[in-house]
CHARMM internal coordinates of N, CA and C (Angstrom, degrees):
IC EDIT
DIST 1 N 1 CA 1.4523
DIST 1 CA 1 C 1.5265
ANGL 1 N 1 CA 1 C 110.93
DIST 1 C 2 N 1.5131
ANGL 1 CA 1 C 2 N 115.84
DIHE 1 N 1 CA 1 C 2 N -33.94
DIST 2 N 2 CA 1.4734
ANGL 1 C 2 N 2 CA 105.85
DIHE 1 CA 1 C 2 N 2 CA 177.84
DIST 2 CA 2 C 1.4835
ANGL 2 N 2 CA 2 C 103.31
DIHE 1 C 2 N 2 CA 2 C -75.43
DIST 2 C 3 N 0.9602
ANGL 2 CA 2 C 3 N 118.99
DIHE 2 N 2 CA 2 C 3 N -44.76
DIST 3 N 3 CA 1.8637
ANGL 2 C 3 N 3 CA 119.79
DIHE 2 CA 2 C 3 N 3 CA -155.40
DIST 3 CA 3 C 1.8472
ANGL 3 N 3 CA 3 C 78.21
DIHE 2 C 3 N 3 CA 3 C -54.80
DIST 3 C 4 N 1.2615
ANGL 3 CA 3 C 4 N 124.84
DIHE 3 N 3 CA 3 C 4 N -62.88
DIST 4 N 4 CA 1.4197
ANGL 3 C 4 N 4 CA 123.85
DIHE 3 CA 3 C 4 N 4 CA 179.76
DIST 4 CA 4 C 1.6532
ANGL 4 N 4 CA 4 C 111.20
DIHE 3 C 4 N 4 CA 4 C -35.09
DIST 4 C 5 N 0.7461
ANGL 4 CA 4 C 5 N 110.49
DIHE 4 N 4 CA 4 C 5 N -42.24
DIST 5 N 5 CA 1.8264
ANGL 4 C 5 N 5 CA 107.86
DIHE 4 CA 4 C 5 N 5 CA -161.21
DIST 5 CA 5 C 1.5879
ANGL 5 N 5 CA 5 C 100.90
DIHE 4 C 5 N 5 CA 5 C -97.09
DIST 5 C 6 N 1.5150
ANGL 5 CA 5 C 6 N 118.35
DIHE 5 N 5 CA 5 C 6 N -10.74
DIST 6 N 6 CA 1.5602
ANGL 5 C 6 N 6 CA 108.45
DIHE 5 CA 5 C 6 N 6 CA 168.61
DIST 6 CA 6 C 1.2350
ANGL 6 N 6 CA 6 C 115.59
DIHE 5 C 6 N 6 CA 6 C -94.75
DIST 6 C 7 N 1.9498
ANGL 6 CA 6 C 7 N 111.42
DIHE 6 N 6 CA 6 C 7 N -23.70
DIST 7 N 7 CA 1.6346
ANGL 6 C 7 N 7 CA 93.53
DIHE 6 CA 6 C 7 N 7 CA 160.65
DIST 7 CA 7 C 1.6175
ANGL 7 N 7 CA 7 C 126.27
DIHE 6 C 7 N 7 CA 7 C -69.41
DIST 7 C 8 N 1.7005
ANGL 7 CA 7 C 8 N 111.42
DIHE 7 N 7 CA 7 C 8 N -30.96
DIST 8 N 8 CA 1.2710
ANGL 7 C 8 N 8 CA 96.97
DIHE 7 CA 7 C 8 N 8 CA 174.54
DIST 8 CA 8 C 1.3613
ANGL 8 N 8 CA 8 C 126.86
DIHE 7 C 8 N 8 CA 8 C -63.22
DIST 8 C 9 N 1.8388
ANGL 8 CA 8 C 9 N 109.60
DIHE 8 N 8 CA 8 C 9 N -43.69
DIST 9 N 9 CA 1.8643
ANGL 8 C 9 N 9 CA 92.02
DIHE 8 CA 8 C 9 N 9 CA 147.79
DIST 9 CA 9 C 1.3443
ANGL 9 N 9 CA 9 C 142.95
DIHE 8 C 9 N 9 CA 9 C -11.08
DIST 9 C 10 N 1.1737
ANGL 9 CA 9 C 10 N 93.95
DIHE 9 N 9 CA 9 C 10 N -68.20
DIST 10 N 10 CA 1.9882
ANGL 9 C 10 N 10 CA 113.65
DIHE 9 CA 9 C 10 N 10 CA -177.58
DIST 10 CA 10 C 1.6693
ANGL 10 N 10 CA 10 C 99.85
DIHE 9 C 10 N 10 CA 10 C -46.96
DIST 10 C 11 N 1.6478
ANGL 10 CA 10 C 11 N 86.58
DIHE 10 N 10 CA 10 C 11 N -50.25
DIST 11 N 11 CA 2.1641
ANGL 10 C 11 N 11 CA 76.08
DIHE 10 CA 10 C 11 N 11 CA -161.09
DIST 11 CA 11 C 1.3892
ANGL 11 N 11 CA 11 C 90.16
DIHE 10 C 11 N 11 CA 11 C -85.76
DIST 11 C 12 N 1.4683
ANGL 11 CA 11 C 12 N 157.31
DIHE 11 N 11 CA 11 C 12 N -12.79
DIST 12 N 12 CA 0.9927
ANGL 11 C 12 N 12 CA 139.01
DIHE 11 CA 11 C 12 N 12 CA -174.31
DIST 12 CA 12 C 1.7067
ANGL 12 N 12 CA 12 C 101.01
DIHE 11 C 12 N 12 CA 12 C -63.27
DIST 12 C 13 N 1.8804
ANGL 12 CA 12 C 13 N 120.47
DIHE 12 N 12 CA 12 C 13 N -59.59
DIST 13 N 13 CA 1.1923
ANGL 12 C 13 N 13 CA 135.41
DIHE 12 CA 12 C 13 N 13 CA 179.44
DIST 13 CA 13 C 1.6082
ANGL 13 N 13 CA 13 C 101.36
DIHE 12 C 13 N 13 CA 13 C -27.82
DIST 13 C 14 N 1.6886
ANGL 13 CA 13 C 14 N 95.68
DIHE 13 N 13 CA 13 C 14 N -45.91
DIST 14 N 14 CA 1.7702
ANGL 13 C 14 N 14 CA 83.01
DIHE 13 CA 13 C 14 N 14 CA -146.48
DIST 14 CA 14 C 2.0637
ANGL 14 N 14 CA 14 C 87.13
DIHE 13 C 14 N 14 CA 14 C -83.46
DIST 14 C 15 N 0.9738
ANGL 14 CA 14 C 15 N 111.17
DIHE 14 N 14 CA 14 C 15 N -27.59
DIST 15 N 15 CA 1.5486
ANGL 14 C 15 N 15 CA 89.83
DIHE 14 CA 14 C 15 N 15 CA 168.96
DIST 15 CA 15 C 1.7319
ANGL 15 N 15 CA 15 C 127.88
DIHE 14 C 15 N 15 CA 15 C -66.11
DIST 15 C 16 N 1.3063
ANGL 15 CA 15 C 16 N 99.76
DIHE 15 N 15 CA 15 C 16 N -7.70
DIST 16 N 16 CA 1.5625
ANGL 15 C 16 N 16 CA 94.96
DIHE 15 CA 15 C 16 N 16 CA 172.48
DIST 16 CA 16 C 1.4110
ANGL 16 N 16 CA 16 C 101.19
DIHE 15 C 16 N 16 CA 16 C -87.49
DIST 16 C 17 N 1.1910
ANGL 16 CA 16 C 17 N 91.52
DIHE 16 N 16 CA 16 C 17 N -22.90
DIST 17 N 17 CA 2.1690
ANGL 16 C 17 N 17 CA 78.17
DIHE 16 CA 16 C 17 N 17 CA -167.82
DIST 17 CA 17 C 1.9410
ANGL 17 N 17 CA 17 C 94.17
DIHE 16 C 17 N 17 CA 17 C -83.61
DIST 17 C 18 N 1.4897
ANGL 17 CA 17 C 18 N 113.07
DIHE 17 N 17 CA 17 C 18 N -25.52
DIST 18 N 18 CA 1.6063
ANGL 17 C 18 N 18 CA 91.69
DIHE 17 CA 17 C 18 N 18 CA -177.76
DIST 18 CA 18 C 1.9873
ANGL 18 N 18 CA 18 C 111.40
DIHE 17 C 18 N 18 CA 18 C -71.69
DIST 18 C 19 N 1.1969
ANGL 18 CA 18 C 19 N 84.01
DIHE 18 N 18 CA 18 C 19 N -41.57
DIST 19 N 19 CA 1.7586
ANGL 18 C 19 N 19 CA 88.68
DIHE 18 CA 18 C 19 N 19 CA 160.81
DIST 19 CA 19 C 1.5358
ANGL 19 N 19 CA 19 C 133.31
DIHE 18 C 19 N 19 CA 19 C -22.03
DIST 19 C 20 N 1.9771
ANGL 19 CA 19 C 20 N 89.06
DIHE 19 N 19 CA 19 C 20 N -57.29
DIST 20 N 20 CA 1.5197
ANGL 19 C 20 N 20 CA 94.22
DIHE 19 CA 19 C 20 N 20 CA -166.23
DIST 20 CA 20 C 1.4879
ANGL 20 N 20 CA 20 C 101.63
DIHE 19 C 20 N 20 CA 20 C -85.79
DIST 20 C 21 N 1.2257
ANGL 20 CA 20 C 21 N 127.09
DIHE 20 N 20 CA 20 C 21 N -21.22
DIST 21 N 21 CA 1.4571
ANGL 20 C 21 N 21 CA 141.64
DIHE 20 CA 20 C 21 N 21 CA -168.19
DIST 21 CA 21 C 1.5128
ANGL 21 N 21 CA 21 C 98.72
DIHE 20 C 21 N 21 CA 21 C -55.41
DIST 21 C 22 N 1.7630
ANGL 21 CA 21 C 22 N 94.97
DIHE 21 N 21 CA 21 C 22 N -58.54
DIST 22 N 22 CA 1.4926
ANGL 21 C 22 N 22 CA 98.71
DIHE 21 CA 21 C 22 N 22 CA 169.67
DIST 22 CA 22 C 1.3257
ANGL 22 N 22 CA 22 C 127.98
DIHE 21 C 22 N 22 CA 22 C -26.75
DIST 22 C 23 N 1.3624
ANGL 22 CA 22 C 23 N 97.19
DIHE 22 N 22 CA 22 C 23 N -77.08
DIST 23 N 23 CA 1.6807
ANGL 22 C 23 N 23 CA 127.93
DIHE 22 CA 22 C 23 N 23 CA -167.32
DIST 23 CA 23 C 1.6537
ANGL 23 N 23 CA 23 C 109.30
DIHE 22 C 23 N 23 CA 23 C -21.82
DIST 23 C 24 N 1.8254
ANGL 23 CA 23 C 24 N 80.51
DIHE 23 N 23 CA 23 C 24 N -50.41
DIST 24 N 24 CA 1.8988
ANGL 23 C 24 N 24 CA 100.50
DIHE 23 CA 23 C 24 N 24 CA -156.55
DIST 24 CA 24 C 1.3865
ANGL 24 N 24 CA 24 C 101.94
DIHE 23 C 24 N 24 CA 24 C -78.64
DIST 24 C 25 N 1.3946
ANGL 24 CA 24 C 25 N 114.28
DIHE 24 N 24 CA 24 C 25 N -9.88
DIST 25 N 25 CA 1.5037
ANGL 24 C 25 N 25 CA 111.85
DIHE 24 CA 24 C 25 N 25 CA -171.72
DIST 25 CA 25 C 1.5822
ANGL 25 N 25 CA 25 C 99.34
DIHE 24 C 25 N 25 CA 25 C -111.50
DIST 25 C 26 N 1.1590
ANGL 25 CA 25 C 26 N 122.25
DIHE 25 N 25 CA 25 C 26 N 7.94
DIST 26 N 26 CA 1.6502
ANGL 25 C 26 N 26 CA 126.35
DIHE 25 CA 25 C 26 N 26 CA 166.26
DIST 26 CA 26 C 1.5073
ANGL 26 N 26 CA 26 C 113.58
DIHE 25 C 26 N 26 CA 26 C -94.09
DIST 26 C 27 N 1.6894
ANGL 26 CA 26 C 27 N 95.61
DIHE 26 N 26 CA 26 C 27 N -33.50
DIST 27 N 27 CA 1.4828
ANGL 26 C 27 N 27 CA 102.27
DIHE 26 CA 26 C 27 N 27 CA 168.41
DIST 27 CA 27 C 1.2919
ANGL 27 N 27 CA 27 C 124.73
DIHE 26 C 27 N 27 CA 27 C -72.24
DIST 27 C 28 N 1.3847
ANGL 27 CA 27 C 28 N 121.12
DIHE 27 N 27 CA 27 C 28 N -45.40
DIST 28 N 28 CA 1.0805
ANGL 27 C 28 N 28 CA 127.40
DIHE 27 CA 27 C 28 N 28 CA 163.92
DIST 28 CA 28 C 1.5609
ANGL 28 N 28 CA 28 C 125.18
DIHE 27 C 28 N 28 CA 28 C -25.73
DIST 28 C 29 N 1.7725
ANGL 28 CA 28 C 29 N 102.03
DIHE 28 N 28 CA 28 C 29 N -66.98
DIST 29 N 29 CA 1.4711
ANGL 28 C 29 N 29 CA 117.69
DIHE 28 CA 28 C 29 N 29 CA 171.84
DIST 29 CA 29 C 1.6109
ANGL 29 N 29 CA 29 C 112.47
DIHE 28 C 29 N 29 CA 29 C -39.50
DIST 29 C 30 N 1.4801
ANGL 29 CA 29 C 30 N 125.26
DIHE 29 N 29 CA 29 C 30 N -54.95
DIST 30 N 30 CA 1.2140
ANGL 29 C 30 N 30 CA 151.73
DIHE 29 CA 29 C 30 N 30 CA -156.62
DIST 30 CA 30 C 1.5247
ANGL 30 N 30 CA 30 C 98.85
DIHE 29 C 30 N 30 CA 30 C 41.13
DIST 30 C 31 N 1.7245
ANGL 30 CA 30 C 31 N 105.64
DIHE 30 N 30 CA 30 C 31 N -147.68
DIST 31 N 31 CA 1.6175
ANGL 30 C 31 N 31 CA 103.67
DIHE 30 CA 30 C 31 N 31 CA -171.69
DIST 31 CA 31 C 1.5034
ANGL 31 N 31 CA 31 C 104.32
DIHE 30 C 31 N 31 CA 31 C 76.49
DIST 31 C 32 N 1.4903
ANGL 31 CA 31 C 32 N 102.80
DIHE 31 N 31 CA 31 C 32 N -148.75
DIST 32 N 32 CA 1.3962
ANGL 31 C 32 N 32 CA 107.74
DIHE 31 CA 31 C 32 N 32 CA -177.35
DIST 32 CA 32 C 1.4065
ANGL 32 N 32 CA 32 C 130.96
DIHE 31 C 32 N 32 CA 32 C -118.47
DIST 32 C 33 N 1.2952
ANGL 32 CA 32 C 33 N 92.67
DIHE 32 N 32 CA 32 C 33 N 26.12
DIST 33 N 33 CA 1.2695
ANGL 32 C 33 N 33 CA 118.68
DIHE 32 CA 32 C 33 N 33 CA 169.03
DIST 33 CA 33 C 2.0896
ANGL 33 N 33 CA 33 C 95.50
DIHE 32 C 33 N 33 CA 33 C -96.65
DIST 33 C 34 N 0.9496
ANGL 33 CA 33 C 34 N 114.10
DIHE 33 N 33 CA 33 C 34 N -38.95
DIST 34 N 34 CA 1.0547
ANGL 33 C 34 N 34 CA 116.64
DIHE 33 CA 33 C 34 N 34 CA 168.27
DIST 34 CA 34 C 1.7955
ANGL 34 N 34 CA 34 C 131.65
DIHE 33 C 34 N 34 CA 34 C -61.45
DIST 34 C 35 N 1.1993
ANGL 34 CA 34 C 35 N 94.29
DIHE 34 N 34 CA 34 C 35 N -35.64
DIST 35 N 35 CA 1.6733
ANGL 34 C 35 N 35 CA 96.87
DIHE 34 CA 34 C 35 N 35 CA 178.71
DIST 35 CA 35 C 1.3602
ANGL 35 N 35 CA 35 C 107.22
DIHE 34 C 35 N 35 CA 35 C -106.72
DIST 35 C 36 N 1.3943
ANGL 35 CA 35 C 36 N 122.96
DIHE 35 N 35 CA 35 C 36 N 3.77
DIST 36 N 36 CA 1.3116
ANGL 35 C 36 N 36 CA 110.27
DIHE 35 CA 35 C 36 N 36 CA 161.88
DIST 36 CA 36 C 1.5199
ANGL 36 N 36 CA 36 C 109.44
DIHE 35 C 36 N 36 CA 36 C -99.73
DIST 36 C 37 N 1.1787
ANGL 36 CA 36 C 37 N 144.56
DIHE 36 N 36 CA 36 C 37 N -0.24
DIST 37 N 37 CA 1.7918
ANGL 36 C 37 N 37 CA 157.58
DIHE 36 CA 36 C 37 N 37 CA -149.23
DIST 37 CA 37 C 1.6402
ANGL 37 N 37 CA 37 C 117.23
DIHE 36 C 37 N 37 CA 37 C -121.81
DIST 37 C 38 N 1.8317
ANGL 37 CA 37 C 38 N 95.07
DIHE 37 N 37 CA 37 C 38 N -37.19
DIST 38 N 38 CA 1.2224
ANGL 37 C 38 N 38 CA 113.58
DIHE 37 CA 37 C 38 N 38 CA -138.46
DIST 38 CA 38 C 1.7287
ANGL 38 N 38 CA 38 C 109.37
DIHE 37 C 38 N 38 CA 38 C -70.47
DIST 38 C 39 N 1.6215
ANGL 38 CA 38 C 39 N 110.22
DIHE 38 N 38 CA 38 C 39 N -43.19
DIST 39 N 39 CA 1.2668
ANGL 38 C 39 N 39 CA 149.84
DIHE 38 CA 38 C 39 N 39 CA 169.10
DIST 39 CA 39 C 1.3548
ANGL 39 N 39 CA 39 C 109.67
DIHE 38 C 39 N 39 CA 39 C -52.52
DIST 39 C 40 N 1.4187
ANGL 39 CA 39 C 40 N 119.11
DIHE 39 N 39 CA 39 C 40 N -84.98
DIST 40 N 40 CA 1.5567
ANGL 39 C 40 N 40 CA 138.80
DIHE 39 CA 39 C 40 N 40 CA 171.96
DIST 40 CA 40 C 1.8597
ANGL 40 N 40 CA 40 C 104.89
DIHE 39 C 40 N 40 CA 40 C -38.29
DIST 40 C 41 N 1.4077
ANGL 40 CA 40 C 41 N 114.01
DIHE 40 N 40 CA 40 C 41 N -37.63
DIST 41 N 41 CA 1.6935
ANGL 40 C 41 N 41 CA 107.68
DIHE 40 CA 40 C 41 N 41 CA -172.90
DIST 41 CA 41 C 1.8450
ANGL 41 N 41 CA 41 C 100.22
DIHE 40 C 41 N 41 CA 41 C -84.41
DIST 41 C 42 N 1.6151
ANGL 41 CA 41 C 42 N 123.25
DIHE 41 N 41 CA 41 C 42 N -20.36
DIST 42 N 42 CA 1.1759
ANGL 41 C 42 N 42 CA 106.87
DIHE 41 CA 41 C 42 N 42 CA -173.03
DIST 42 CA 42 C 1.4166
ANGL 42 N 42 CA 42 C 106.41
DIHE 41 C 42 N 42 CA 42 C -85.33
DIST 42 C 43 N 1.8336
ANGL 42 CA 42 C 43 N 112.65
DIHE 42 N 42 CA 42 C 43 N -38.52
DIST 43 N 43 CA 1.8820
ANGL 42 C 43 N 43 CA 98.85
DIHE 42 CA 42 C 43 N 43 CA -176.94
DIST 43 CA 43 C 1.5383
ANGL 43 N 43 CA 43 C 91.56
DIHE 42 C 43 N 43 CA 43 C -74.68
DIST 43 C 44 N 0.9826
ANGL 43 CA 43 C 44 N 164.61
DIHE 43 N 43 CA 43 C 44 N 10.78
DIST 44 N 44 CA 1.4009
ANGL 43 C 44 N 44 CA 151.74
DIHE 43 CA 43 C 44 N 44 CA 132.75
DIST 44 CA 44 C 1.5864
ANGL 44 N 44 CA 44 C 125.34
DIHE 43 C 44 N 44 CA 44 C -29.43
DIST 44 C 45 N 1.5559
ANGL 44 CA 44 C 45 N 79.86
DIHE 44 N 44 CA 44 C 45 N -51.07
DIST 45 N 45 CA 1.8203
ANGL 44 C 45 N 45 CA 88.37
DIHE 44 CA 44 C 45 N 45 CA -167.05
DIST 45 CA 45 C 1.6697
ANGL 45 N 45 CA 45 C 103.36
DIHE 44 C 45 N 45 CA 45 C -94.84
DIST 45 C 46 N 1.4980
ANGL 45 CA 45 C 46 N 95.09
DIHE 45 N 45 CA 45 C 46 N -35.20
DIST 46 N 46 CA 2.2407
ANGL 45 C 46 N 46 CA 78.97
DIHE 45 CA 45 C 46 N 46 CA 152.07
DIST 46 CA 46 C 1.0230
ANGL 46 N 46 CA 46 C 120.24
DIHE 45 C 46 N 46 CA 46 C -58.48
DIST 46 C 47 N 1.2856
ANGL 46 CA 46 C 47 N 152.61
DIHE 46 N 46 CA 46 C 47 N -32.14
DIST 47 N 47 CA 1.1038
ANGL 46 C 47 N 47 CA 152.83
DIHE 46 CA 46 C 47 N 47 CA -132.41
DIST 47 CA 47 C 1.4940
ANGL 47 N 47 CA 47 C 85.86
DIHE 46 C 47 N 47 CA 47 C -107.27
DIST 47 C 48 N 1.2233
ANGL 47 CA 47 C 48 N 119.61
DIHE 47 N 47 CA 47 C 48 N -44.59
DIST 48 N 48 CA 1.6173
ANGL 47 C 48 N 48 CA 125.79
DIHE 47 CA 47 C 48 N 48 CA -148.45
DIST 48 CA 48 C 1.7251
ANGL 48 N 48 CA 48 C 90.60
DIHE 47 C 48 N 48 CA 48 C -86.13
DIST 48 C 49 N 1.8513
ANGL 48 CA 48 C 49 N 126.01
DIHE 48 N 48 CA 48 C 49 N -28.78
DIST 49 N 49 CA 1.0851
ANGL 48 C 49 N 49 CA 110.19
DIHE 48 CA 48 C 49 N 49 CA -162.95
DIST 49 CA 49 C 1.8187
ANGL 49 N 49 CA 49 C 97.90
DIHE 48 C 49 N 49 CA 49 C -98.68
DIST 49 C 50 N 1.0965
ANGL 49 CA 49 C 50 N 128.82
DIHE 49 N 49 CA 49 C 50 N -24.75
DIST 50 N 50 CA 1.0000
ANGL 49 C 50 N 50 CA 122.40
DIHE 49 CA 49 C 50 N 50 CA 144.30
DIST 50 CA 50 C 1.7099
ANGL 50 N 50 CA 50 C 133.54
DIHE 49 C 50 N 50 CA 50 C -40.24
DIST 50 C 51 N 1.1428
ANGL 50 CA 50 C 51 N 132.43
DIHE 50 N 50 CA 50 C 51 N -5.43
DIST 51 N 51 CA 1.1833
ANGL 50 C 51 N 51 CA 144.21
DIHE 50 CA 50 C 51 N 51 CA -136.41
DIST 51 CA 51 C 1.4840
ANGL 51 N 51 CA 51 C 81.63
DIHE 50 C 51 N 51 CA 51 C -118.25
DIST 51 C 52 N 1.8664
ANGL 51 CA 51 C 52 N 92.01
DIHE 51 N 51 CA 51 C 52 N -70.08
DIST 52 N 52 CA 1.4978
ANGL 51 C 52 N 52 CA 104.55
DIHE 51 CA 51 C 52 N 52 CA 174.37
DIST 52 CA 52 C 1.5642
ANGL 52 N 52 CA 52 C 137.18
DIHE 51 C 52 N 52 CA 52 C -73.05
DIST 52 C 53 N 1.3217
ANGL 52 CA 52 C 53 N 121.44
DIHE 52 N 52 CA 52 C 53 N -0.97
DIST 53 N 53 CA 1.1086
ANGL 52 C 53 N 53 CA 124.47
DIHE 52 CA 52 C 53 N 53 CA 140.96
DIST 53 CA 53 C 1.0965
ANGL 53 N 53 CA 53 C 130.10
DIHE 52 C 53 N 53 CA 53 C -55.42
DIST 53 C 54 N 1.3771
ANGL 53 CA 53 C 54 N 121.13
DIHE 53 N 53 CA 53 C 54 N -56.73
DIST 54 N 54 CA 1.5467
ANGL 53 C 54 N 54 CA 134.07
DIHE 53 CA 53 C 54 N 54 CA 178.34
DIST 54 CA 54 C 1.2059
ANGL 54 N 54 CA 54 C 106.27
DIHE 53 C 54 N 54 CA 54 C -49.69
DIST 54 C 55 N 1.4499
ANGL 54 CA 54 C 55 N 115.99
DIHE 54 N 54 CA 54 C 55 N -60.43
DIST 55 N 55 CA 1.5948
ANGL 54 C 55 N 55 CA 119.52
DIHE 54 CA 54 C 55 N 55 CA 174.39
DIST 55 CA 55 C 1.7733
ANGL 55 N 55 CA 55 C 111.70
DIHE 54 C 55 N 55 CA 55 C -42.03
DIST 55 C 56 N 1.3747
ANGL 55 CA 55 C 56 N 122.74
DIHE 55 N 55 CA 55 C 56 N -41.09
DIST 56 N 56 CA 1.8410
ANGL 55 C 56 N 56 CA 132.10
DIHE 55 CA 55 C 56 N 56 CA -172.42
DIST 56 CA 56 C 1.7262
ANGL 56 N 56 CA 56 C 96.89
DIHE 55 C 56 N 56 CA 56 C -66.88
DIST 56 C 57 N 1.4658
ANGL 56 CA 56 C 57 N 116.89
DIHE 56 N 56 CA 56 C 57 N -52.89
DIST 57 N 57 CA 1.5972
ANGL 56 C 57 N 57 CA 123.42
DIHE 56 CA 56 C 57 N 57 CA -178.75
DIST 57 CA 57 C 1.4263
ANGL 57 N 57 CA 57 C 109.26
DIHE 56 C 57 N 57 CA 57 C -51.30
DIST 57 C 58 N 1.2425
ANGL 57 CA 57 C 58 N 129.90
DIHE 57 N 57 CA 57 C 58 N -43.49
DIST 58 N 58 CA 1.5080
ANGL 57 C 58 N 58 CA 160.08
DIHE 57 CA 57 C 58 N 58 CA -169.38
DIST 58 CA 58 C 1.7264
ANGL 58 N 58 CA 58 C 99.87
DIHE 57 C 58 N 58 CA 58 C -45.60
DIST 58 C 59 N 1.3640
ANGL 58 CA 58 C 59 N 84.52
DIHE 58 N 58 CA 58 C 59 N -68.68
DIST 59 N 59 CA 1.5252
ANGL 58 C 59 N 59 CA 129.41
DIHE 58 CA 58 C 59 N 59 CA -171.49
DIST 59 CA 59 C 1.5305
ANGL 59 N 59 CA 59 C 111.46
DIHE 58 C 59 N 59 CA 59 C -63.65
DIST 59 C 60 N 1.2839
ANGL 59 CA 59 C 60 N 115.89
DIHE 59 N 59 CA 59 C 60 N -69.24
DIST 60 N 60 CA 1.4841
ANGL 59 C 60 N 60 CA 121.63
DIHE 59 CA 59 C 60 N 60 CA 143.03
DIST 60 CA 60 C 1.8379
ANGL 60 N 60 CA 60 C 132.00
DIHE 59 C 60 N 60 CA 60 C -39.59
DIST 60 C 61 N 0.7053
ANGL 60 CA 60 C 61 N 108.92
DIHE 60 N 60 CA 60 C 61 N -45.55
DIST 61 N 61 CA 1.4226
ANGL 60 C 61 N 61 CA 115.82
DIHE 60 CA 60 C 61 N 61 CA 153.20
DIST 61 CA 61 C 1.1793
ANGL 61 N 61 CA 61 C 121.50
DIHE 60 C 61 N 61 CA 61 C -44.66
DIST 61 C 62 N 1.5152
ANGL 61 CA 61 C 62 N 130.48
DIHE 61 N 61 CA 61 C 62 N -78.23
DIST 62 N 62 CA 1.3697
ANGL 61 C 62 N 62 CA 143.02
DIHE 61 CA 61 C 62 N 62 CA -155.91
DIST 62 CA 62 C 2.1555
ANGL 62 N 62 CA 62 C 90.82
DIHE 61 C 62 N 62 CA 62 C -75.99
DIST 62 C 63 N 0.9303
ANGL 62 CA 62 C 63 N 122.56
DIHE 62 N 62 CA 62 C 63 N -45.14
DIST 63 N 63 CA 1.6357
ANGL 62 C 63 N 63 CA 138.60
DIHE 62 CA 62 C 63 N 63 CA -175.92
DIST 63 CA 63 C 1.5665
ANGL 63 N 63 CA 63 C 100.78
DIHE 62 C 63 N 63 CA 63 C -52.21
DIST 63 C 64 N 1.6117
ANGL 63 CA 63 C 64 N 125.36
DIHE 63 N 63 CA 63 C 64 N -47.72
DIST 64 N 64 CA 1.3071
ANGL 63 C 64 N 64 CA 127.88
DIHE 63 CA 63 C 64 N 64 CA -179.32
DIST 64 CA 64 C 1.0444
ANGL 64 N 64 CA 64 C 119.49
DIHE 63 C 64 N 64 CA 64 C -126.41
DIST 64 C 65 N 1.5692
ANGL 64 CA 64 C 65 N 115.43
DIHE 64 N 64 CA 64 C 65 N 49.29
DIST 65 N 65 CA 1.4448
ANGL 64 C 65 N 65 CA 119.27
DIHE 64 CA 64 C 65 N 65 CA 152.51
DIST 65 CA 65 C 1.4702
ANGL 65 N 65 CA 65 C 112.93
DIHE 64 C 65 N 65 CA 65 C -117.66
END
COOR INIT
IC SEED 1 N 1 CA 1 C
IC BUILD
């Protein structure tokens, strides 16, 4: 169950970082590529770091009990 819950870690991490990669490169663009992206890519990457928190508690949990 851990080896399970540290790969979903891994890919959770790496979806926050493709997330934010996004973000910064929607911002970058700005315009309207920007105000249609800009919104939708940040509750994304909450969503995504929340994801991966839950997964760290999970992990932490099962490690110190």
């Amino acid at each position: 169950m851990q080896t399970f819950l540290s790969i979903a870690l891994g890919v959770a991490l790496f979806a926050v970082l493709a997330v934010l990669l996004s973000g910064v490169t929607v911002f970058a663009r700005g315009g309207e590529t920007n105000r249609r992206w800009s919104l939708r890519l940040m509750n994304l990457r909450v969503v995504t770091q929340a994801v991966a928190i839950l997964i760290l508690g999970l992990l932490m949990l099962l490690h110190y009990r």
